[in-house]
C-alpha positions in Angstrom: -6.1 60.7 -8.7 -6.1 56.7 -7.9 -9.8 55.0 -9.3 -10.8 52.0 -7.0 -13.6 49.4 -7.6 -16.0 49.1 -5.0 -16.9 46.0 -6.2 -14.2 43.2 -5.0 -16.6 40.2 -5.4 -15.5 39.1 -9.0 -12.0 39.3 -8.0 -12.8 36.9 -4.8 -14.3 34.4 -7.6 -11.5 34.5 -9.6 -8.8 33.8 -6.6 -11.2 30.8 -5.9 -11.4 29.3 -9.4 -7.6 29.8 -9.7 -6.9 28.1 -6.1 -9.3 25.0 -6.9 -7.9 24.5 -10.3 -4.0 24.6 -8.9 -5.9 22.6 -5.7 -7.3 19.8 -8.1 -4.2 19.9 -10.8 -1.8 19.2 -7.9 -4.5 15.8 -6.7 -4.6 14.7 -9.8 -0.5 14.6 -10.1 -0.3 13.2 -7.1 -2.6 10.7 -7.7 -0.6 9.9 -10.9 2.8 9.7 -9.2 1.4 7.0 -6.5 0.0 5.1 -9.0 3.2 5.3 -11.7 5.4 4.5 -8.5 3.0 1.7 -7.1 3.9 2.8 -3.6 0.9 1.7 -1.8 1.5 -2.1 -3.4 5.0 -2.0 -2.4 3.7 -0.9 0.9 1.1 -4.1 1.3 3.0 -6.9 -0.6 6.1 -6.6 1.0 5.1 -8.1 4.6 2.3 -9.6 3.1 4.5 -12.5 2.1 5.6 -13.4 5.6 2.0 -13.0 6.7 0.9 -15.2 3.7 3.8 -18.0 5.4 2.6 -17.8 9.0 -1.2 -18.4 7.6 -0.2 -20.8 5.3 2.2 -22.9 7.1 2.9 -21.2 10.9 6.3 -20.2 9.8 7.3 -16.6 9.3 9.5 -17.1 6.1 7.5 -16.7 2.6 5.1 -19.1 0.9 7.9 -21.4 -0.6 10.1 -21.3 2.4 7.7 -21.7 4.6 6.0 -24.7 2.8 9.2 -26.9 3.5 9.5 -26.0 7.1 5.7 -27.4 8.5 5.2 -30.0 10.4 3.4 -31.6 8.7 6.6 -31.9 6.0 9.0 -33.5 8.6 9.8 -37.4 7.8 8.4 -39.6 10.3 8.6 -42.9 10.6 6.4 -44.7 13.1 6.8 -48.6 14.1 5.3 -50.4 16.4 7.6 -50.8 18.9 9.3 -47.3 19.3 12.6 -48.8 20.7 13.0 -51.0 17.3 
């Protein structure tokens, strides 16, 4: 003859410890992979230099680029009389 606890209650604890601890082991790997990987940074400073351009200068090149294409960069020469 089969014997069967009546009392399931400890078993439903220990399925819940076990899930939360594979739950929270997988998190914190994740976690460490994103960081190791710096995905998120590459995600951000990759446009962020074109955007840094066009607020810098009103170009959509990077920084250094962008620097040498403003207006206010361009050579003018002004005289007095404009058909001199």
């Amino acid at each position: 003859m089969r014997r069967t606890l009546s009392n399931q209650k400890g078993q439903f604890v220990i399925e819940t410890v076990l899930l939360m601890m594979v739950t929270v082991g997988f998190f914190l790997w994740s976690m460490n992979q994103l960081r190791e990987g710096k995905y998120l940074s590459k995600m951000i400073s990759g446009p962020w230099q074109k955007v840094s351009g066009m607020i810098e200068s009103g170009v959509w090149e990077e920084p250094e680029a962008a620097r040498q294409l403003h207006p206010n960069q361009i050579d003018r020469s002004l005289a007095w009389r404009p058909d001199q």
